[in-house]
N, C-alpha and C positions, 0 to 999 in steps of 0.2 A: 504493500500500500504506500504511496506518495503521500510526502508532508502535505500536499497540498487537501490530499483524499483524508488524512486526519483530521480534518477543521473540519467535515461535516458535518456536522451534528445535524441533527434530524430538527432542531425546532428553529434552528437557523436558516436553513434550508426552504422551511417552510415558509419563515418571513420574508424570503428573499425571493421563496417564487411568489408569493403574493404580492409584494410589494413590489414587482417587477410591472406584471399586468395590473397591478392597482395603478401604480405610477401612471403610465400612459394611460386608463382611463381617465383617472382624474386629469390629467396633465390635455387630455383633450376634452371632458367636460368643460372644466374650466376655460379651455381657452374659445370653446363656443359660448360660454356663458357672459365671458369677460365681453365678449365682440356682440351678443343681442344688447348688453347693459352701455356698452358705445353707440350702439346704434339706437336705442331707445332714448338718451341721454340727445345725441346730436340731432335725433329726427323731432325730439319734443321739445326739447328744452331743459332748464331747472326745475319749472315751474311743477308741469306734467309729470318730469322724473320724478319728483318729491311726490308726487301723489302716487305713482308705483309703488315705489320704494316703502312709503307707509302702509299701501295695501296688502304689499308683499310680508311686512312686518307685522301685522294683524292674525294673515294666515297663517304666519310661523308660531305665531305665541299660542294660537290657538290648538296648532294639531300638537304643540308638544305638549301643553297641557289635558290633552286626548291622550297621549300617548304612557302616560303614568309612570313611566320609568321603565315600560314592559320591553324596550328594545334592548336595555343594556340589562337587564335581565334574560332574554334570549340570548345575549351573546354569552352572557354566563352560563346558564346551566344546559344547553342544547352541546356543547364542547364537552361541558364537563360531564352529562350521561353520555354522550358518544367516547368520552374515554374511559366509560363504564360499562360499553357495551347494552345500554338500557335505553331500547327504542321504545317502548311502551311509553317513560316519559318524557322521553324527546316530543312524540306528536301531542303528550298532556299539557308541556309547555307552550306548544306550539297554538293549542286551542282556546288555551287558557287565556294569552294575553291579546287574541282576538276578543272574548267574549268581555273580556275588561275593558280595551280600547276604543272598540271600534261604536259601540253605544255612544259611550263621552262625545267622539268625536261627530256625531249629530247630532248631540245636544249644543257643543257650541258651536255647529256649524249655522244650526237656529239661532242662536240665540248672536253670532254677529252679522248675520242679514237683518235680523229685526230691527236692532237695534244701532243699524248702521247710517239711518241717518242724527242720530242723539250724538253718537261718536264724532261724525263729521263736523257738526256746527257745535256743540257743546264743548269740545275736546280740543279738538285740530284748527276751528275754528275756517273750517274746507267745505263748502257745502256742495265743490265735486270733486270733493272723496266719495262723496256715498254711493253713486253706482260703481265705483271701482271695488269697495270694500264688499258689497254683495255677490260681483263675480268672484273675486276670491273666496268668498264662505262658498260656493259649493265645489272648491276643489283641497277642502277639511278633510272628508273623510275617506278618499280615495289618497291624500296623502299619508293618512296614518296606516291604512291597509298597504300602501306598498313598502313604509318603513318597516311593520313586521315584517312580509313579506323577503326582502330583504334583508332585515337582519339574522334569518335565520338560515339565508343563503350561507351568511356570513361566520356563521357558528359553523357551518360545516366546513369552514375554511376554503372555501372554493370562491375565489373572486371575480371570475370571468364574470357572473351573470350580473352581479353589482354593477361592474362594468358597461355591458350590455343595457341594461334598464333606466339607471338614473344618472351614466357618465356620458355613455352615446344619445340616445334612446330619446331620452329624455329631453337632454339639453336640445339637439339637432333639430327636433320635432319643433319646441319653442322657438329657435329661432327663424324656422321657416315658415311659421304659422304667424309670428309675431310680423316679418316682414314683410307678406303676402295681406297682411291686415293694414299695416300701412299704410302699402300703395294704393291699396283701394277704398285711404281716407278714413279709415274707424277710428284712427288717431287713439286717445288714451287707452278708450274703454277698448279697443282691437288688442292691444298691447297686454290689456289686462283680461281679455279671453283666451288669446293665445296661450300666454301663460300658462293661465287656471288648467286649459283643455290638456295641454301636454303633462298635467298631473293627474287628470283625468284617469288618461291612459294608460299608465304607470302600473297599477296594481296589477291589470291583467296579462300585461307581459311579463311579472316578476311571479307572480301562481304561475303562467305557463310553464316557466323553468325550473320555477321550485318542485311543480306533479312530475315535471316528464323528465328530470337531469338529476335533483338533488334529493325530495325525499316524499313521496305520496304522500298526499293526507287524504285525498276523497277513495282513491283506486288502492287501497292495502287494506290486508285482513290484520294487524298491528293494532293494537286494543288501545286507545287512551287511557294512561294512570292518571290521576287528578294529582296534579303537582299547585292548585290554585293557592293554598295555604301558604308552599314557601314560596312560590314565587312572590306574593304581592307581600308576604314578609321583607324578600330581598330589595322588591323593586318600591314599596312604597318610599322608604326614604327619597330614594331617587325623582320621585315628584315634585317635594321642596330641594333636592338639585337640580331638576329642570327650570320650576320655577324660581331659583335662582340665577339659573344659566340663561333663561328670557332677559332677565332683568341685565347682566351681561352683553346680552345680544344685540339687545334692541333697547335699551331704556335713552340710548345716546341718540338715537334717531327719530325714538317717539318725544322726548324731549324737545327734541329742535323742534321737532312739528306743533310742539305745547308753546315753548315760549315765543320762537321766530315766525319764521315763512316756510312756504314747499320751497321757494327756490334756494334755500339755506338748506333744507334738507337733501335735495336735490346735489348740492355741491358735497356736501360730505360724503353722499352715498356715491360720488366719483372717487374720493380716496378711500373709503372703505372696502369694497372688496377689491381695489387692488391690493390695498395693505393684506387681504386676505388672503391672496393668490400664495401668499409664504407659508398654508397649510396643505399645498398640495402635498409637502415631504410628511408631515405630520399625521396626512390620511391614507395616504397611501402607505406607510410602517403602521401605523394606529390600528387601524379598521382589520388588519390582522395577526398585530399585537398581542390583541387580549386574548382570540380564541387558541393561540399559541401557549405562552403561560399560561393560561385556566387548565388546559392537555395539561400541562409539566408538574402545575400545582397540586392536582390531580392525584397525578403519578408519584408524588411526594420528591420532584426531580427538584429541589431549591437553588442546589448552584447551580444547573443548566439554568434555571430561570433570572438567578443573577447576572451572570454571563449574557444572556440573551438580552434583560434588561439594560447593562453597559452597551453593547454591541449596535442596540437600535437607536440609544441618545450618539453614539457616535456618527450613526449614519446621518442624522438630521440633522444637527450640527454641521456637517462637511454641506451638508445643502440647502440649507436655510440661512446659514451667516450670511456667505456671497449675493444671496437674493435681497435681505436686508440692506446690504452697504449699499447695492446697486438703488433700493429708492432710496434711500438715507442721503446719498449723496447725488441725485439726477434727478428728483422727487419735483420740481416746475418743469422739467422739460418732458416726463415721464406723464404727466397729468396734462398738459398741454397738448402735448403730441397725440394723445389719446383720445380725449372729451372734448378738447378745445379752449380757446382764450375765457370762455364767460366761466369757467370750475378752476381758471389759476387760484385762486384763493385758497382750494383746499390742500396746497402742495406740501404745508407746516402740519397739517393733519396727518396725511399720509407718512412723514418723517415719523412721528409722535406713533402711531396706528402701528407703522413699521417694526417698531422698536418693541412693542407689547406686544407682539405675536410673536416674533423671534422668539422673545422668553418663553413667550407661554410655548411654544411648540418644541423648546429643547426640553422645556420641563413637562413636557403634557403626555409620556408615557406611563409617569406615577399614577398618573391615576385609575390607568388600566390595571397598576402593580395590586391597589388598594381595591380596588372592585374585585382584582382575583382574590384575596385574602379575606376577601368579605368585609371590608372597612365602608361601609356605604356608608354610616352614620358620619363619618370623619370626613367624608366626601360632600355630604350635605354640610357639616358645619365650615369646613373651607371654603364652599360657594357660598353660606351666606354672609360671611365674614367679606367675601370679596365682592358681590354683590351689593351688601349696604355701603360700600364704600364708594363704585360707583354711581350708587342710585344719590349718596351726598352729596358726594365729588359733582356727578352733572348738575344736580340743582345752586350748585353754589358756583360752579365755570361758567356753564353757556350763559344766564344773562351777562356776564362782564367779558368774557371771553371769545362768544359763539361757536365753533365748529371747531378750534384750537383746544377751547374747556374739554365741550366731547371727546374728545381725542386724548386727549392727556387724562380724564375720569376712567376712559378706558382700557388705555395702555396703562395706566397704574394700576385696575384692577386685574387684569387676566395676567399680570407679572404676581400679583399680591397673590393670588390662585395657586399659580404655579411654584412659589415658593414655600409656603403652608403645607399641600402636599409632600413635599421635597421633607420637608422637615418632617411630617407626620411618621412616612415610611420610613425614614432614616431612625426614629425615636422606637418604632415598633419592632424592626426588622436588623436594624444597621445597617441601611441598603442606601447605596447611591452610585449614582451611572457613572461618575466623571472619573475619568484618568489622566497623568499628567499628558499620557500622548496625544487626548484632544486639542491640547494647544496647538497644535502643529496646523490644524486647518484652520485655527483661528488666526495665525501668526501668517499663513498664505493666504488668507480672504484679505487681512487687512495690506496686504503689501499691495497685492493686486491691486486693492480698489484704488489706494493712494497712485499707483503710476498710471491707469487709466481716466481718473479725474484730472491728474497733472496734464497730463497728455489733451486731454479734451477741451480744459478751460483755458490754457494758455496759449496752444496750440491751433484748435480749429473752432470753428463756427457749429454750435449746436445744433443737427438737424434731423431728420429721421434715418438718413443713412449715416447721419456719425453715430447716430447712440447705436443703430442694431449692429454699425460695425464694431463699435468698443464692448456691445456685448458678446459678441465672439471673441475679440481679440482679449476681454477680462477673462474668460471660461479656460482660453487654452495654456494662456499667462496664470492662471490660477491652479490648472491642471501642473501644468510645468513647475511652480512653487513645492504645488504637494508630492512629487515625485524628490527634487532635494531637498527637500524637509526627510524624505522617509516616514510618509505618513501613511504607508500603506501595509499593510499586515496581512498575514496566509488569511485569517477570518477575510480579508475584502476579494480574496481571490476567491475563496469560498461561494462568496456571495454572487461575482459575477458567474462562476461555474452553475450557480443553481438557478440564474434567469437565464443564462442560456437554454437548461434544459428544458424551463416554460415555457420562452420562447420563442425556441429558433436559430437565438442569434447567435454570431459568428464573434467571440473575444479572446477565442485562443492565443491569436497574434497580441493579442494588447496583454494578458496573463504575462506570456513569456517577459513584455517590455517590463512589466512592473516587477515580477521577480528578481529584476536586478537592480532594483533599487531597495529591496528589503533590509 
């Protein structure tokens, strides 16, 4: 057996082929999503964007609060009887957090149509928000059904159909329905059908995969065990962590829309989820994280799952610092080039936005650590610790501050999150990811970025072919660092050896390069 064939471990392996084809789905959700929210943005305006944007935010707090905690409850125990060999309560789970979710979620799917014009004028003070806010209530409960649905794909550890449903699927669908409504003038409310329709559709492509590829529920003779007891034991805390994590999510955005205008909210939601786009590393390791460890924790395997724990903060780290520097330091020309001159104002948001994800995403496997260990209560008391800090922080930034306050209430909470966690499992366990060799990709992110801003600011004229070329020329320049640093180890050789084998591809030749830099 080859040094190299020793580093396999089996649950590394696993993240690595997940995270492979996770990566590119996300990495192409996202970037159809980023490109409808450009196009939505440029073809409406602020104005209109802000009324999305809040309807879009309405529908999110809604189905998570439908949602009751039952998805990361799936991700927990559908792994953890599949490393038990016990399908009986695999489909018990599976039924259970149906019969508990999917009710809620047409109760508040009624109850924000009804009350969606009180919301608009009482609230938002928008009185067209309200037909926007109505088409999104009836794409409630077809998105809670395809979250289960989904997430129990994802307990089986198979991420292709994730992929498939809500990275392709999903997005591609919205953005062609969304542009096809434009042009023939439906303007907002087009915007916010199209939307709604492509979550519509969502659940019944994700059953179709889950009966016929991943695991029967209507076609098996497999008896349902009632597992409703622990599950909503494990999952009810996780409620008040969701609605923690609403408050998180959205309270900066339903904010602006309380104290300013839709065109204020509208600019920030231009550096918002670009700030976001630096969770693609973090979903793509994440979303097969936990059903990884829950196998190992399982199997009572501890140091494989410390190991494996270290090994996935390194990888996100190697790929979310360089993303960060790159808006940190490009962040007006990045929002510009993008949205256009009328959103330069959110460019100090986006720095700010930038910086609290970074943390939050280096630190954001603990909490998968602490959900495997069954720490949920210690999960809910970190969200709401970092949640009222937020929900202060905005009420006392945006009137003095506007979209800068937001952004800074925000990025100091999901860092405040992320470090609480950190401490938590370090106090229970003695567990923590970091080794001295991750500096090494920190010590090559930051060189890099320093010679390709030099390069850029004194050198050339900002323009769309200087940044996409200095983003190549930062990647390979960055690449090149981490090779004499010696930041590479038999585990990363591991790692490309096992998306090769998901997907295809060819990195023999690039193996050999990097083993000589070991």
């Amino acid at each position: 057996m080859s040094s190299e064939e020793s580093y396999l471990d089996v649950s590394l392996r696993k993240i690595a082929k997940g995270a492979g084809i996770s990566f590119i789905g996300t990495a192409i959700g996202m970037f159809f999503g980023f490109i409808t929210r450009i196009i939505i943005a440029k073809w409406l305006g602020p104005s209109d964007y802000g009324l999305i944007s809040l309807g879009f935010a309405a529908m999110s707090i809604a189905a998570t609060l439908s949602l009751f905690g039952m998805g990361a409850g799936i991700k927990r125990y559908v792994p953890f009887y599949k490393g038990k060999g016990d399908v009986g309560r695999i489909k018990g789970t599976i039924l259970a957090s149906l019969k508990i979710s999917f009710p809620l979620s047409v109760i508040f799917a009624f109850l924000l149509f009804w009350y969606a014009d009180w919301i608009s004028v009482h609230f938002f003070h928008e009185l067209d928000l309200t037909p926007v806010l109505r088409i999104f209530s009836f794409a409630i409960p077809f998105l809670v059904l395809s979250d289960n649905f989904i997430s129990v794909t994802i307990g089986f550890q198979d991420m292709k159909y994730v992929v498939y449903v809500r990275d392709i699927f999903q997005n591609l669908f919205k953005l062609g329905a969304i542009v096809i409504l434009l042009v023939l003038g439906f303007g907002v409310l087009g915007v916010a059908w199209g939307w709604s329709l492509s979550i519509v559709l969502m659940p019944f492509l994700a059953f179709y995969f889950l009966e016929k590829k991943v695991f029967p529920i209507l076609k098996t003779k497999i008896k349902a065990i009632p597992v409703e007891k622990e599950l909503f034991s494990f999952s009810w805390p996780l409620i008040f962590t969701a609605t923690a994590g609403l408050v998180m999510g959205w309270v900066d955005t339903i904010m602006l829309g309380y104290f300013l205008t839709a065109p204020v909210v509208g600019i920030y939601n231009a550096a918002l989820p670009t700030a976001r786009l630096l969770k693609v590393a973090l979903g793509s390791f994440g979303v097969i994280f936990m059903p990884v460890v829950s196998e190992l924790y399982a199997r009572n395997k501890i140091e494989d799952l410390k190991n494996t724990y270290s090994s996935v903060t390194k990888w996100i780290v190697s790929i979310v610092l360089p993303g960060f520097l790159l808006m940190a330091f490009f962040s007006k020309s990045i929002i510009r080039i993008m949205f256009g001159g009328e959103y330069i104002e959110g460019c100090v948001a986006l720095t700010i936005l930038a910086f609290g994800f970074f943390v939050y995403c280096v630190l954001g496997p603990t909490t998968s650590v602490l959900q495997t260990y069954g720490k949920t209560k210690i999960i809910m008391i970190c969200y709401f610790v970092a949640a009222s800090a937020n929900f202060a922080l905005n009420l006392l930034l945006i009137p003095k501050y506007g979209i800068n306050g937001a952004a800074t209430a925000t990025a100091f909470s999901f860092v405040l999150m992320g470090v609480l966690n950190l401490l938590f499992i370090y106090r229970i366990e003695k567990m923590q990811p970091f080794r001295l060799s991750h500096l090494k990709s920190v010590f090559a992110s930051i060189t890099a970025i320093l010679v390709i801003y030099t390069l850029t600011k004194y050198l050339t004229v900002v323009s769309l072919f200087v940044l996409v070329s200095m983003f190549f020329v930062f990647w390979g320049l960055y690449f090149f660092l981490l090779l004499l640093f010696k930041s590479f180890g038999e585990e990363d050789l591991m790692i490309m050896r096992a998306i090769d084998e998901k997907l295809g591809t060819k990195t023999s030749w690039m193996r050999k390069v990097l083993r000589r830099f070991l």
